[in-house]
DRENDO-1510 file (C-alpha; in Angstrom, 1 decimal, always signed):
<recs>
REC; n; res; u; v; w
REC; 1; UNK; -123.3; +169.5; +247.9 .
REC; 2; UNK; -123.7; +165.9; +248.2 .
REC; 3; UNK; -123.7; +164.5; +244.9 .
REC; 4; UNK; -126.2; +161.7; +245.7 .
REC; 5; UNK; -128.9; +164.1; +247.6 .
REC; 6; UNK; -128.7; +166.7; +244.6 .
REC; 7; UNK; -129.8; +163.8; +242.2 .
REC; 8; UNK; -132.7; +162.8; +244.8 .
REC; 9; UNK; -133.9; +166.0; +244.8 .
REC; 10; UNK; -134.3; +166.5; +241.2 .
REC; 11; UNK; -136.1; +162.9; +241.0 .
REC; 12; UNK; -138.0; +164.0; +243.6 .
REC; 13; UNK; -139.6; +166.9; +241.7 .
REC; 14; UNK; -141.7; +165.1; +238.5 .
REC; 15; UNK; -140.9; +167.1; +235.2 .
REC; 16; UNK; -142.3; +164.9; +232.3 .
REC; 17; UNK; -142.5; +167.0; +228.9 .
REC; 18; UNK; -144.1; +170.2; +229.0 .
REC; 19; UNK; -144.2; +170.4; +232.8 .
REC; 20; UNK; -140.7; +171.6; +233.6 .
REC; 21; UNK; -141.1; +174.6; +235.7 .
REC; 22; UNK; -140.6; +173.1; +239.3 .
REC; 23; UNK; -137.5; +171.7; +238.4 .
REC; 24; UNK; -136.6; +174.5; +236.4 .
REC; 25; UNK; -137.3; +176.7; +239.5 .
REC; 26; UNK; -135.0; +174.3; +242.0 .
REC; 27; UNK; -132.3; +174.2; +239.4 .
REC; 28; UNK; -131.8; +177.5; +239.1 .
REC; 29; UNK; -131.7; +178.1; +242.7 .
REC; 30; UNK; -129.0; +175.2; +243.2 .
REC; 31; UNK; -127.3; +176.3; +240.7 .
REC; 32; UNK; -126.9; +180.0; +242.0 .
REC; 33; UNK; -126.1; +178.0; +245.8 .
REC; 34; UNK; -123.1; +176.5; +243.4 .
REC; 35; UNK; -121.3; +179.7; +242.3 .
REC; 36; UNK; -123.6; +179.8; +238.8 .
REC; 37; UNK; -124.7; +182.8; +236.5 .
REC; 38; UNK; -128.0; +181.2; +236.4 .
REC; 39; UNK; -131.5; +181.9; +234.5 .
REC; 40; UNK; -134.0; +180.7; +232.4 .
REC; 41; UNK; -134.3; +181.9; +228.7 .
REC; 42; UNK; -137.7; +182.4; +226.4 .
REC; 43; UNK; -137.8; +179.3; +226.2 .
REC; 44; UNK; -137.7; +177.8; +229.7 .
REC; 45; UNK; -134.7; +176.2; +229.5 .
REC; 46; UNK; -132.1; +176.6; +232.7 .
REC; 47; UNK; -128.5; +178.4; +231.7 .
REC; 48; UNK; -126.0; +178.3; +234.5 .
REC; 49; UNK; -122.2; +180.1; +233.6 .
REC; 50; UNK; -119.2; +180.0; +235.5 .
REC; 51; UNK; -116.0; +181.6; +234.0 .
REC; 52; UNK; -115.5; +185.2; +232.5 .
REC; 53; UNK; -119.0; +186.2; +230.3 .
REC; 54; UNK; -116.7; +187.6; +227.7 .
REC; 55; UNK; -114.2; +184.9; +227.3 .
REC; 56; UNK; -113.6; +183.8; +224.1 .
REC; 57; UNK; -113.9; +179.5; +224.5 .
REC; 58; UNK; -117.1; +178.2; +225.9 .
REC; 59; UNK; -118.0; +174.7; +226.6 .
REC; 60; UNK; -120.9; +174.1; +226.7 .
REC; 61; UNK; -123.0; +170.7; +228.7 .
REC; 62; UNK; -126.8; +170.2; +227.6 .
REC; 63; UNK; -128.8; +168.0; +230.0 .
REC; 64; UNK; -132.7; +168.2; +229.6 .
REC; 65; UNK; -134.7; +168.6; +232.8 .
REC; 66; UNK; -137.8; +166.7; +231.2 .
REC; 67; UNK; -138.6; +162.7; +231.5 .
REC; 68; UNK; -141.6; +160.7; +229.6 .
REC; 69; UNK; -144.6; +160.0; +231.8 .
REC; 70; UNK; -144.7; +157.3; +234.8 .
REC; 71; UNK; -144.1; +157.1; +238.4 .
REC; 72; UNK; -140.8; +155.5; +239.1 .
REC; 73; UNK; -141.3; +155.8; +243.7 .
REC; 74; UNK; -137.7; +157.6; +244.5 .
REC; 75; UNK; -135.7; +155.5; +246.8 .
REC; 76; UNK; -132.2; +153.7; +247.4 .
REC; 77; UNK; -131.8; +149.8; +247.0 .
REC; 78; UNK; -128.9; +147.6; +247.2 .
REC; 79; UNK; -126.7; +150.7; +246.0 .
REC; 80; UNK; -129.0; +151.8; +243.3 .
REC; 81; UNK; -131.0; +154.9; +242.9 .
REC; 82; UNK; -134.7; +154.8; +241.2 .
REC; 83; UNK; -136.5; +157.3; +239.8 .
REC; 84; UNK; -137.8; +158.9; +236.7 .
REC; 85; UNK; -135.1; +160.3; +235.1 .
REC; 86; UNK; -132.4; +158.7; +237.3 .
REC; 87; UNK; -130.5; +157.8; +233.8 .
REC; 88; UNK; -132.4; +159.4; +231.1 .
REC; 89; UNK; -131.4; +161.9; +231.6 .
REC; 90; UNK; -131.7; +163.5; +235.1 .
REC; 91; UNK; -128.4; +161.7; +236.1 .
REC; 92; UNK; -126.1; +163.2; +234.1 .
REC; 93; UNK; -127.9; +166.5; +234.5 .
REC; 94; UNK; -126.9; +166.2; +237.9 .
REC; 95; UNK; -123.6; +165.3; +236.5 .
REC; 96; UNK; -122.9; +168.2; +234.7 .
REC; 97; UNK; -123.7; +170.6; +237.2 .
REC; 98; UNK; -122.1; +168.6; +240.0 .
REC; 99; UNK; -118.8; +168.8; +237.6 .
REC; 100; UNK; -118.6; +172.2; +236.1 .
REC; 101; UNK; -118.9; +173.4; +239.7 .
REC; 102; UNK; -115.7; +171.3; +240.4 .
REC; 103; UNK; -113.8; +172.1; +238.0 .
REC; 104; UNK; -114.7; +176.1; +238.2 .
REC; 105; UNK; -111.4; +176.6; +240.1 .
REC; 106; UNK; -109.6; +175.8; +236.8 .
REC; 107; UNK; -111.4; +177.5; +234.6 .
REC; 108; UNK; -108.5; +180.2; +232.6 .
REC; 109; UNK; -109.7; +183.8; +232.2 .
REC; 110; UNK; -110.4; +182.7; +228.2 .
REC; 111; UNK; -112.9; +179.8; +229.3 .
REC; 112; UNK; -116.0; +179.4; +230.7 .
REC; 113; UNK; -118.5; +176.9; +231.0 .
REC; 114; UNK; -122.4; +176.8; +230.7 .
REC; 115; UNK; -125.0; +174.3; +231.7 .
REC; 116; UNK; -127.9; +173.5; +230.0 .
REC; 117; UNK; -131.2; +172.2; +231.1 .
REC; 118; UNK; -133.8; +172.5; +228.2 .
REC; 119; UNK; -136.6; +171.6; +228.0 .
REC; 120; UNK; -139.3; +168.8; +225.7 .
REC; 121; UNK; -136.4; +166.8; +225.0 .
REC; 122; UNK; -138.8; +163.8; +224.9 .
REC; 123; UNK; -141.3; +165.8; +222.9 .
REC; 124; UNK; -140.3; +168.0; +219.8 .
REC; 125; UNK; -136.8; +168.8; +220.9 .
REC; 126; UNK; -138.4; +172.7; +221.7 .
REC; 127; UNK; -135.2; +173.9; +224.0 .
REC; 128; UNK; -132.5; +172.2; +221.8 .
REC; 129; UNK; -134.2; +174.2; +218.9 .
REC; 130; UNK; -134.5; +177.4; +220.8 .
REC; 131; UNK; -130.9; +177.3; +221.7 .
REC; 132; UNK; -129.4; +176.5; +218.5 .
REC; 133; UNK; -131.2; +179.2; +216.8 .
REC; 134; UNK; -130.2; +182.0; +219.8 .
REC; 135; UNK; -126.9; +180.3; +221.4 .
REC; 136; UNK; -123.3; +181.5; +219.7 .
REC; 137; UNK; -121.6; +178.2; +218.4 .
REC; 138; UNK; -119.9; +176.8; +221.8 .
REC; 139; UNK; -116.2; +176.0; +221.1 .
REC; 140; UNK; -117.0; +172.5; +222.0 .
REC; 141; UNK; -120.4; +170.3; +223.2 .
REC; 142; UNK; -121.0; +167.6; +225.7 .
REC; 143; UNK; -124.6; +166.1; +225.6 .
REC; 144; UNK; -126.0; +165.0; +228.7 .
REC; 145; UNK; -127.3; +161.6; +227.9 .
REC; 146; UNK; -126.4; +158.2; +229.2 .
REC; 147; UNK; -123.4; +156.3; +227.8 .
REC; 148; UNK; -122.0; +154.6; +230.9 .
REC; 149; UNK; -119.3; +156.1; +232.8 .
REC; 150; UNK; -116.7; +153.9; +230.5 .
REC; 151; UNK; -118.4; +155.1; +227.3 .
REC; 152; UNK; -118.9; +157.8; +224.8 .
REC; 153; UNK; -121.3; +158.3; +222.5 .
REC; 154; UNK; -120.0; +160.0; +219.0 .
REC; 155; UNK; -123.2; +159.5; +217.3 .
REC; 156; UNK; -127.0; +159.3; +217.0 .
REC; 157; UNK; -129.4; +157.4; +214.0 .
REC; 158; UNK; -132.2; +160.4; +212.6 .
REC; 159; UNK; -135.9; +160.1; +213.0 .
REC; 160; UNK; -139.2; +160.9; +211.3 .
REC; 161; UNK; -142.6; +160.4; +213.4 .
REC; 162; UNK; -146.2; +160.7; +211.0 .
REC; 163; UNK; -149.3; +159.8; +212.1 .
REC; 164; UNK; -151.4; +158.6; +209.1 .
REC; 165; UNK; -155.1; +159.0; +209.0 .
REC; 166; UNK; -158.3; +157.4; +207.0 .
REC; 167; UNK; -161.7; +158.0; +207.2 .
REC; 168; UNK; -164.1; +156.7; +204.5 .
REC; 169; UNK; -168.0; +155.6; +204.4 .
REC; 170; UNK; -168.9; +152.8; +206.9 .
REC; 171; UNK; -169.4; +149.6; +204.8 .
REC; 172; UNK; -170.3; +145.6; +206.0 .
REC; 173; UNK; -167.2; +143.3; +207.1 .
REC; 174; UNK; -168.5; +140.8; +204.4 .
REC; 175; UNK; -168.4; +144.3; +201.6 .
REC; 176; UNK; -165.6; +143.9; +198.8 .
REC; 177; UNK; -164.0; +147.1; +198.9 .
REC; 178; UNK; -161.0; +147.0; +201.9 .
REC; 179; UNK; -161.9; +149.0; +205.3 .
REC; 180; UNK; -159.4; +152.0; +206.4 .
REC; 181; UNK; -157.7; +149.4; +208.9 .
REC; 182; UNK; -156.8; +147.1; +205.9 .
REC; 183; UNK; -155.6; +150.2; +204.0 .
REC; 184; UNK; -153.2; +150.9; +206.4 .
REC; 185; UNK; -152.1; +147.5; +206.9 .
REC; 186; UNK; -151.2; +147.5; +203.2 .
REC; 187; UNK; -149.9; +151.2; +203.8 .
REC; 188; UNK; -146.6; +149.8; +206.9 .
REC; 189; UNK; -146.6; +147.0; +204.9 .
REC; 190; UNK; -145.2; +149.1; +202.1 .
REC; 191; UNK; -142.7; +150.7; +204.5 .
REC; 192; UNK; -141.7; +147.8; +205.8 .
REC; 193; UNK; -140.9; +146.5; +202.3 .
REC; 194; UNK; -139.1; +149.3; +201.1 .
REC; 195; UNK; -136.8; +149.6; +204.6 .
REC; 196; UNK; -136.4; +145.6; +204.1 .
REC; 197; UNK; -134.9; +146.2; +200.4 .
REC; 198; UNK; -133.1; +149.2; +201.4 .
REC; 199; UNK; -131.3; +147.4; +204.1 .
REC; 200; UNK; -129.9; +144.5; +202.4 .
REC; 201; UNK; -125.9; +144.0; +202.3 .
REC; 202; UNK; -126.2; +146.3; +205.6 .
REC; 203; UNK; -124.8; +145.5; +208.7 .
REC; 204; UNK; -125.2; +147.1; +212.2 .
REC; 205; UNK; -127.9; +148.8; +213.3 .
REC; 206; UNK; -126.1; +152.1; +212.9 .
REC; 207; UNK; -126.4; +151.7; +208.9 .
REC; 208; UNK; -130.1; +150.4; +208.5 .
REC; 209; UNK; -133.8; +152.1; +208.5 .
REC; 210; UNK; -136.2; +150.8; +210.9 .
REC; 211; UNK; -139.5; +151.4; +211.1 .
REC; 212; UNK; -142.0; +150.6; +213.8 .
REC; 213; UNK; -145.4; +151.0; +214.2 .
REC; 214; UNK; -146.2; +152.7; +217.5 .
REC; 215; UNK; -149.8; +152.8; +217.7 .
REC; 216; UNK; -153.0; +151.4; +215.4 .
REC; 217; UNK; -156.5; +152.8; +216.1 .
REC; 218; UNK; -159.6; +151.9; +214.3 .
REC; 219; UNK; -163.3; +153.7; +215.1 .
REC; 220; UNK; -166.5; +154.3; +213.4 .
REC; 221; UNK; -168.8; +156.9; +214.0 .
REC; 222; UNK; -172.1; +154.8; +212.6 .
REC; 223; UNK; -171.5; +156.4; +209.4 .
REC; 224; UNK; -168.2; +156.5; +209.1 .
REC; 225; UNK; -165.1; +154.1; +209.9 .
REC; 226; UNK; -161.8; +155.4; +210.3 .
REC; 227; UNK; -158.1; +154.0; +211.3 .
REC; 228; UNK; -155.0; +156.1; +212.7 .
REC; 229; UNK; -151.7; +154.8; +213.0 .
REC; 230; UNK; -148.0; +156.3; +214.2 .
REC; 231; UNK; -145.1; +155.2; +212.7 .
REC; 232; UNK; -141.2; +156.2; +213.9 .
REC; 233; UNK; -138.2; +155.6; +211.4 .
REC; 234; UNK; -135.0; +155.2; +212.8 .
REC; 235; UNK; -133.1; +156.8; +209.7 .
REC; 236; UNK; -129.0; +155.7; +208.9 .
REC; 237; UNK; -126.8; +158.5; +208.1 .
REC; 238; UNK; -127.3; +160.0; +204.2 .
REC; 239; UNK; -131.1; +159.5; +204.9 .
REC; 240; UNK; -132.7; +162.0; +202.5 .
REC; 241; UNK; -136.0; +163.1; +204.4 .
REC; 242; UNK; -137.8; +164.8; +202.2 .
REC; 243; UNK; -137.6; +162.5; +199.3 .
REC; 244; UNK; -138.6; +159.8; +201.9 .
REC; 245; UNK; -141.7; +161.9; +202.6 .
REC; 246; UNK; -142.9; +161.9; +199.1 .
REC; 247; UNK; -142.3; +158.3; +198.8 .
REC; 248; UNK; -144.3; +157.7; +201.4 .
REC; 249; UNK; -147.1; +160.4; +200.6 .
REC; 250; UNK; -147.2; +158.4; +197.4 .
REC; 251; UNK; -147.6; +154.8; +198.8 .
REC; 252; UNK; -151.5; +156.4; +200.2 .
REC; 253; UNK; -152.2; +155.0; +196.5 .
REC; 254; UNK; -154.9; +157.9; +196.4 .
REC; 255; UNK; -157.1; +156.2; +198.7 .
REC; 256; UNK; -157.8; +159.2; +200.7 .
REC; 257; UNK; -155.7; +159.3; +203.9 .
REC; 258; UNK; -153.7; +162.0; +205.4 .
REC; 259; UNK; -150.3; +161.9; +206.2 .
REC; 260; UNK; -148.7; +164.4; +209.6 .
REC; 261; UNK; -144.9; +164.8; +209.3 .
REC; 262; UNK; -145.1; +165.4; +212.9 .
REC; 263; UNK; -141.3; +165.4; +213.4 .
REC; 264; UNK; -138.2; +164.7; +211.9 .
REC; 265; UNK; -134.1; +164.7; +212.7 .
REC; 266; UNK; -131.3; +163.6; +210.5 .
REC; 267; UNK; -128.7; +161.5; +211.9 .
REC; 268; UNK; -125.7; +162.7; +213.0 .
REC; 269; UNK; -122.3; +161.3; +213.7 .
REC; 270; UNK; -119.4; +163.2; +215.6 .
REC; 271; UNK; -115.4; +162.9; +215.2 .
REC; 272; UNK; -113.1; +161.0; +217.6 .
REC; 273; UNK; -110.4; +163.1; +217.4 .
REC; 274; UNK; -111.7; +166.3; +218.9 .
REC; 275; UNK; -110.5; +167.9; +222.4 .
REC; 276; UNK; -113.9; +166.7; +224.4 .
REC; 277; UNK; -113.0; +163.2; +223.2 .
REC; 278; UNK; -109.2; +163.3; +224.3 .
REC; 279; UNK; -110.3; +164.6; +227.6 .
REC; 280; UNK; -112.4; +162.1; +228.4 .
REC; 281; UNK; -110.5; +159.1; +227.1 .
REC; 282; UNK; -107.9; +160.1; +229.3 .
REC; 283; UNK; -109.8; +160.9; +232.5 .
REC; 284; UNK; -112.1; +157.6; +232.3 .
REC; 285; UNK; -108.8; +156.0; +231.9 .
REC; 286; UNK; -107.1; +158.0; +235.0 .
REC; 287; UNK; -110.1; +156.0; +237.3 .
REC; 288; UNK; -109.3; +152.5; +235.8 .
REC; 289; UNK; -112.1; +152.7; +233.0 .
REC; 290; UNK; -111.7; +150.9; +229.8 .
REC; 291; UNK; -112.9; +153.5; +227.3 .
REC; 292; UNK; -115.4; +152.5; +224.4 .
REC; 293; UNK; -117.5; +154.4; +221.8 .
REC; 294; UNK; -120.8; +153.9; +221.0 .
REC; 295; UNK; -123.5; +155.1; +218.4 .
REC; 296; UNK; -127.1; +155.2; +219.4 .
REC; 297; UNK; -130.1; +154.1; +217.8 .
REC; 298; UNK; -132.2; +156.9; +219.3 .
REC; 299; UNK; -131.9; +160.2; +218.9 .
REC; 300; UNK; -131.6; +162.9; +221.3 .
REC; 301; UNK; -130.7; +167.0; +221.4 .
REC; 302; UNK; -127.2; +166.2; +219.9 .
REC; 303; UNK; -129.3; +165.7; +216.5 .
REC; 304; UNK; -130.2; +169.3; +217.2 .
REC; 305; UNK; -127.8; +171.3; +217.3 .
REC; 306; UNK; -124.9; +169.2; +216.1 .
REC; 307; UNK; -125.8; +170.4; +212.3 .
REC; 308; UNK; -126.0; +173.9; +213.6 .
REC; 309; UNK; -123.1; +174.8; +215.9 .
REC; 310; UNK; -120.5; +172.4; +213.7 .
REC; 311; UNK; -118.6; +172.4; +216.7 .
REC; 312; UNK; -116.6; +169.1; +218.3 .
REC; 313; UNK; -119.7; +166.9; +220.3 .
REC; 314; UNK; -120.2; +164.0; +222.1 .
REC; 315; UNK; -122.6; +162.5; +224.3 .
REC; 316; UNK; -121.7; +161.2; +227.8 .
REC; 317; UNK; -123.4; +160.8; +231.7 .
REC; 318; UNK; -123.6; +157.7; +233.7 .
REC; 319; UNK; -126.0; +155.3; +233.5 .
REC; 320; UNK; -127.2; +152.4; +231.5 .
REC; 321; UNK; -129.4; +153.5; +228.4 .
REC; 322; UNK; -131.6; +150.1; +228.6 .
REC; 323; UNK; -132.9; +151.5; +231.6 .
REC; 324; UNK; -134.4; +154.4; +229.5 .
REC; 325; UNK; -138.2; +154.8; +230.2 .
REC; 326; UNK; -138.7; +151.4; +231.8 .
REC; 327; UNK; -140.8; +151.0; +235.2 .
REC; 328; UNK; -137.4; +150.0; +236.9 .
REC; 329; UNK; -135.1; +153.4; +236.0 .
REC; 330; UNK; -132.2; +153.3; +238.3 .
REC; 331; UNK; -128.3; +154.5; +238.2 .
REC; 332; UNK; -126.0; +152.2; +240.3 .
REC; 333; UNK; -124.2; +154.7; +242.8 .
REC; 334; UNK; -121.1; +153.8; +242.1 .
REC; 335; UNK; -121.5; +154.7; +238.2 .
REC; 336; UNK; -122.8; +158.0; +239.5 .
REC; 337; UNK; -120.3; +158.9; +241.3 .
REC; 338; UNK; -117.4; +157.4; +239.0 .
REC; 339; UNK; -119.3; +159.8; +235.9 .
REC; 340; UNK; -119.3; +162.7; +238.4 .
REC; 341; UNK; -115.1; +162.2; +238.6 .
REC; 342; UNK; -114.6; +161.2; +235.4 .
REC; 343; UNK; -116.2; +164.4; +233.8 .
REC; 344; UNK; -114.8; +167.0; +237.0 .
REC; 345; UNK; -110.8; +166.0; +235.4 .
REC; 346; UNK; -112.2; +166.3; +231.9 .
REC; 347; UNK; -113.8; +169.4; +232.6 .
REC; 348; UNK; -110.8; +171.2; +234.2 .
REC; 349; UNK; -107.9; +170.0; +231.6 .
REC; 350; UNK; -110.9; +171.5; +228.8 .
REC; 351; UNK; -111.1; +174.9; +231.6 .
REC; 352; UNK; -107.5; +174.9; +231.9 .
REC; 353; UNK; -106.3; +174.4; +228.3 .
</recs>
């Protein structure tokens, strides 16, 4: 299968969060076209196996078939490839599939391996969850996310997402009590004090709690006037979450608003001396790569079910990560194809070993 055409394809097909089935659909037929075990579970995420169902190592590769919203026109320039989803994360989707099909001829009878496409990665992390309350514990864990073919990612900061609400009696600009929006000035205000304070002596953005205030709305019925904001924390390692929810659900100062923990992941750091991480090392340095490591101030499904499986992890897939959501998403070719050869040879000496 050509590896650039099966990437095309699944740009071609839109999947943003909660709209997967399409893709979903063409993966699992591609996947079958490949030599794959494949099917969705309750969930809707895809699950293609190659290799012996009963043998007793499994590595497993977790993509996510969804992308956020926007219309990124498919097409090649100049050796790149746009699309939504070309890096994050479609590309090394394609990546893993591409690879695990490769590499099937070494798989020994005690291996096998299974792709992964969940789904609502960009949302609340719904597949991930699914699969690491119903999946056994893989024997090891590659996360399809984009680290550059040269690169691998060992870790990811945590997150919590609230929305905070205020509502109170319509009162005159010129008034002297504050208005909702000023409330909840004062109220980021406060977070951004305590992450300031709790930063200090900190260095890298790894180690340090960042807050940022995604959206501010202020409306009035007539009677009433109201405010809602939505704020994200990037959370370090050793974050405690619940303690930083009452914290926060005691900075309202009693004025009346409502606080939605809408979402939440601790951080989550891998070791480098684990089997996928030898593998790789050596295969990106078998195509003249210069390996690095990375830690990611995002999150992603490795968040998920890295606490659960306790299993060796790491992130990899080609592309470049600044290109993450942005009206320009493209993968250069050539990174494509060097992720798609550096992850077959990793593949097969993890199949063969």
């Amino acid at each position: 299968m050509d590896p650039v055409g099966f990437l095309q394809e699944l740009l071609s097909i839109p999947s943003p969060t909660g709209q997967e089935d399409a893709l979903a659909k063409h993966l699992v037929e591609r996947m079958r076209m490949l030599g794959f075990e494949a099917q969705r579970d309750a969930a809707g995420n895809v699950l293609g196996s190659l290799g012996r169902p009963d043998a007793a190592r499994t590595v497993m590769l977790l993509g996510h078939m969804d992308t956020v919203t926007g219309d990124v026109p498919v097409r090649i320039e100049q050796g790149r490839l746009y699309g939504r989803g070309a890096v994050d994360a479609k590309g090394p989707l394609a990546t893993f599939v591409l690879a695990a099909a490769a590499a099937a001829h070494a798989l020994a009878d005690s291996c096998r391996i299974v792709v992964a496409g969940v789904v609502e990665e960009e949302g609340c992390g719904k597949g991930a969850h699914y699969l690491a309350e119903t999946f056994p514990a893989p024997t090891c864990t590659i996360i399809g996310e984009p680290s550059g073919w040269e690169a691998i990612t060992l870790g990811y900061k945590g997150m919590l997402n609230l929305d905070y609400r205020l509502v109170q009696p319509g009162g005159h600009s010129a008034g002297e009590f504050p208005g909702p929006a000023e409330k909840a000035v004062a109220f980021w205000n406060r977070v951004m004090t305590y992450a300031e304070q709790r930063n200090q002596g900190r260095f890298g953005h790894f180690d340090t709690l960042d807050p940022a205030l995604r959206e501010f709305r202020t409306f009035s019925t007539g009677l009433d006037d109201g405010v809602e904001i939505n704020i994200v924390l990037r959370l370090p390692m050793g974050t405690d979450i619940e303690a930083l929810k009452q914290q926060m659900i005691e900075w309202r100062n009693g004025c009346g608003a409502t606080l939605d923990f809408i979402g939440s992941d601790p951080a989550f750091r891998s070791d480098k001396n684990t089997p996928p991480v030898r593998t790789l090392l050596r295969a990106i340095r078998a195509h003249g790569g210069q390996p690095t490591f990375k830690l990611k101030t995002g999150t992603s499904d490795m968040n998920v079910v890295g606490p659960v499986w306790r299993c060796p992890i790491v992130a990899y897939g080609p592309g470049d990560s600044s290109m993450d959501h942005t009206p320009d998403e493209h993968t250069e070719i050539a990174e494509y194809l060097r992720g798609l050869a550096v992850l077959t040879q990793a593949l097969e000496s993890l199949g063969a070993s």
